[in-house]
C-alpha positions as CSV (number, residue, x, y, z in Angstrom):
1,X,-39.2,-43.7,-7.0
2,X,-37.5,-45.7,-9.9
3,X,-34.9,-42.8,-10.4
4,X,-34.1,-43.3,-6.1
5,X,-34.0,-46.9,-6.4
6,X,-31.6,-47.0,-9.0
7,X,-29.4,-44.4,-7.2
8,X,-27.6,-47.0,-5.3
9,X,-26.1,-50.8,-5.5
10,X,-25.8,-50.9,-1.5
11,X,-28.1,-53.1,0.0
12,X,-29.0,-51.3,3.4
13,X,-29.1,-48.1,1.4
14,X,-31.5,-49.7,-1.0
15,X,-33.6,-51.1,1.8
16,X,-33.5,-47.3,3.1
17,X,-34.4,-45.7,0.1
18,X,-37.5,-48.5,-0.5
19,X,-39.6,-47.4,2.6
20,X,-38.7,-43.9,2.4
21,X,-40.1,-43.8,-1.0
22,X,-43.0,-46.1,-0.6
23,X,-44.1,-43.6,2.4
24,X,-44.1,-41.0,0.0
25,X,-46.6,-42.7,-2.1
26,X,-48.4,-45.4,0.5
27,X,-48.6,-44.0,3.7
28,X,-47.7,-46.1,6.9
29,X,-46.4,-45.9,10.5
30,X,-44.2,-48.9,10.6
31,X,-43.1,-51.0,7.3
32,X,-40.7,-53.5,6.4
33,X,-39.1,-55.3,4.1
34,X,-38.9,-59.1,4.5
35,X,-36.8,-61.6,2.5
36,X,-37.8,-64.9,1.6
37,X,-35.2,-67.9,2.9
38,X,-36.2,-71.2,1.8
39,X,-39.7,-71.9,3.8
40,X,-39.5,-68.3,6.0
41,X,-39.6,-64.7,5.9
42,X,-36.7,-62.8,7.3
43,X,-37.4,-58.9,8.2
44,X,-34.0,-57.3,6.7
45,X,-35.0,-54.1,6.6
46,X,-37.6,-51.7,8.7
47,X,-38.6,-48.0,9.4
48,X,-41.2,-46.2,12.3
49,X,-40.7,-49.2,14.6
50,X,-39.6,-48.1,18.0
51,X,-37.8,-51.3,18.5
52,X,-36.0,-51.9,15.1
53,X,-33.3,-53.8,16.4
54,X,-35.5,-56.3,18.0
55,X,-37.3,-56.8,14.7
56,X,-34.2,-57.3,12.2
57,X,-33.4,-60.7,11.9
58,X,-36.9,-62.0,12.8
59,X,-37.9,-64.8,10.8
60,X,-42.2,-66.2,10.3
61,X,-42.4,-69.7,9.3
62,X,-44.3,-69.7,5.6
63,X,-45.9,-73.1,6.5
64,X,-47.7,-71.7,10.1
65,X,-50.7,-70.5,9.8
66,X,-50.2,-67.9,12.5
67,X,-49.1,-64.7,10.5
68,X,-50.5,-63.1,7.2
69,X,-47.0,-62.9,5.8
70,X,-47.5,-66.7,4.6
71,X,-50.7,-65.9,2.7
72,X,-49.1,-63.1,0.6
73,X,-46.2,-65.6,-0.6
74,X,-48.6,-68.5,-1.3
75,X,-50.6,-66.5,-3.2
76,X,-48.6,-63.7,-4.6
77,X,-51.4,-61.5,-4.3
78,X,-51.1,-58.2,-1.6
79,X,-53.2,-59.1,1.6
80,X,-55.0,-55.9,3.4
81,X,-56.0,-56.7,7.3
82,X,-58.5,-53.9,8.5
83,X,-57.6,-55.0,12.0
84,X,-54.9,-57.3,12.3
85,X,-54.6,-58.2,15.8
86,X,-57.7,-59.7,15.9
87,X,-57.1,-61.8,13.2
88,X,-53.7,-62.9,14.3
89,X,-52.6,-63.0,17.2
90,X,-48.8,-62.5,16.8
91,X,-49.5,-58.8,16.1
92,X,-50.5,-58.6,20.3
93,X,-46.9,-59.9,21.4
94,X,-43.3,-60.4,20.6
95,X,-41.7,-57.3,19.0
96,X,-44.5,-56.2,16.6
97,X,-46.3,-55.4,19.9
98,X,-44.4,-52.3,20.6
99,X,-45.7,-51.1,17.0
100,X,-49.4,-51.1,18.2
101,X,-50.4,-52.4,14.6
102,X,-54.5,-52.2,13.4
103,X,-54.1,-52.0,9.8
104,X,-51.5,-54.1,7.7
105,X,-51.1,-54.2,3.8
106,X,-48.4,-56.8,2.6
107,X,-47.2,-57.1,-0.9
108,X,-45.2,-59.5,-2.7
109,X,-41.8,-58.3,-3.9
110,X,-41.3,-60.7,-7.4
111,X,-38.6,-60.2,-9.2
112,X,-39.8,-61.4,-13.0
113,X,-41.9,-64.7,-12.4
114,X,-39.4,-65.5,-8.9
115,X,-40.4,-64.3,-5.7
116,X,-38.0,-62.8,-3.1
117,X,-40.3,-61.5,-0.2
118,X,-42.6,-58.9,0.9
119,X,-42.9,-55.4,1.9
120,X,-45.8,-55.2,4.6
121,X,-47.1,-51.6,5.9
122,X,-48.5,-50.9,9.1
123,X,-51.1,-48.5,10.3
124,X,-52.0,-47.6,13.9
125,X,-55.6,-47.2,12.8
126,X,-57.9,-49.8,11.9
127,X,-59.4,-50.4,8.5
128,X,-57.0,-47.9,6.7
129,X,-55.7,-49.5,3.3
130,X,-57.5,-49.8,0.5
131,X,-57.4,-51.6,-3.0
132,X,-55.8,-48.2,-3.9
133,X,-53.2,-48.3,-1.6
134,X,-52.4,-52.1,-2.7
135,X,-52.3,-51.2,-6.2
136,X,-49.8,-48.6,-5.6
137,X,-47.7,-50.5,-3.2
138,X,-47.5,-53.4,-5.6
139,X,-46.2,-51.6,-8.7
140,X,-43.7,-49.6,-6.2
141,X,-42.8,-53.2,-4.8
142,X,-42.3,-54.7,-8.3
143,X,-39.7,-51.9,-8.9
144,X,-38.1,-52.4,-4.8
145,X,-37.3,-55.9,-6.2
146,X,-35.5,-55.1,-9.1
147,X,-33.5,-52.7,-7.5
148,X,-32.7,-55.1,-4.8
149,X,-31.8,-58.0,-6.9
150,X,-28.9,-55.2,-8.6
151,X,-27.7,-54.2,-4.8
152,X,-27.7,-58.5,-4.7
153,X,-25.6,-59.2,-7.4
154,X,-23.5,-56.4,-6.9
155,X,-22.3,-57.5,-3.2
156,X,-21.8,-60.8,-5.0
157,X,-19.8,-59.8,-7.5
158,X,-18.1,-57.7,-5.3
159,X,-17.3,-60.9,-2.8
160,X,-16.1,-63.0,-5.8
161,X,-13.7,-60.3,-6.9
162,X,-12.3,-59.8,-3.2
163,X,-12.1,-64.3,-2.9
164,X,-10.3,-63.7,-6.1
165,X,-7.6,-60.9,-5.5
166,X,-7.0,-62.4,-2.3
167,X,-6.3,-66.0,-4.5
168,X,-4.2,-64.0,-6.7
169,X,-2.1,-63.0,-3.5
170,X,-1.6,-66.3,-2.6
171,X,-0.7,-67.4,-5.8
172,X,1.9,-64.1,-5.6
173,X,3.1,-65.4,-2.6
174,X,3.8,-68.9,-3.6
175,X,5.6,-67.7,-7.1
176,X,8.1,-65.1,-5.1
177,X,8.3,-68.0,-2.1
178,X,9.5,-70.6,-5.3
179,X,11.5,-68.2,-7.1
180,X,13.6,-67.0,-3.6
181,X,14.1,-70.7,-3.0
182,X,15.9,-71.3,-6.3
């Protein structure tokens, strides 16, 4: 999983190659990858859902106490539901719906002492994950974040180089505009 991780710096690809290889060691129906913007979650990533489209961009406020996503980032722990809907009710509406989710397992994704999300897994059947699968998903998750912090300061120093060049053409511009004027 580390060497797949590592085998990109593009974020979507990253976010691709995360759940692909998580599945391979956790198993799950529908997952995603959710980053952490000030006091929400934002799902940026996602695979199994049959309405992914729906789901990207989705935010859950941290502070409401109406989704388990908030309880993983206070307490940087992973979270197993054995059957979520009946514990929150947001799993029985809005897009999540159309997943038909029993069993969730979220994990934190920290990134040394800082924490940048979560990855949460979804089972169709009730009381699936256990501390096993937790364990596993964490220490996956742990390496998820590093390599999503690289795809992250990659695109950013890719942005800052492009601001730059396109400075430098200005600057171009206004020495050849000077010079044709004297």
């Amino acid at each position: 999983a580390t060497q797949a991780l590592s085998s990109t710096l593009d974020l979507q690809q990253v976010f691709d190659l995360i759940l692909r290889e998580l599945q391979r060691a956790v198993p799950y129906d529908s997952a995603s990858v959710q980053q952490l913007k000030g006091e929400r979650l934002e799902v940026i990533g996602g695979h199994g859902f049959p309405n992914l489209e729906e789901l990207l961009g989705v935010n859950f406020d941290m502070t409401a106490g109406d989704n388990p996503n908030g309880e993983v980032i206070r307490t940087r722990i992973p979270l197993i539901l054995e059957d979520a809907p009946t514990t929150y009710e947001a799993f029985r509406r809005g897009p999540h719906a159309a997943a038909i989710i029993r069993s969730w397992l979220g994990v934190p994704l920290l990134f040394g002492d800082r924490l940048i999300g979560i990855i949460a897994l979804d089972k169709q059947e009730p009381n699936f994950y256990t501390g096993e699968h937790a364990r596993l998903a964490l220490a996956f998750a742990a390496q998820a974040a590093v390599a999503i912090e690289n795809a992250r300061l990659f695109e950013s120093l890719r942005d800052s180089q492009a601001r730059f060049a396109g400075i430098l053409d200005i600057s171009a511009e206004a020495i050849i505009s000077i010079d044709e004027t004297q």
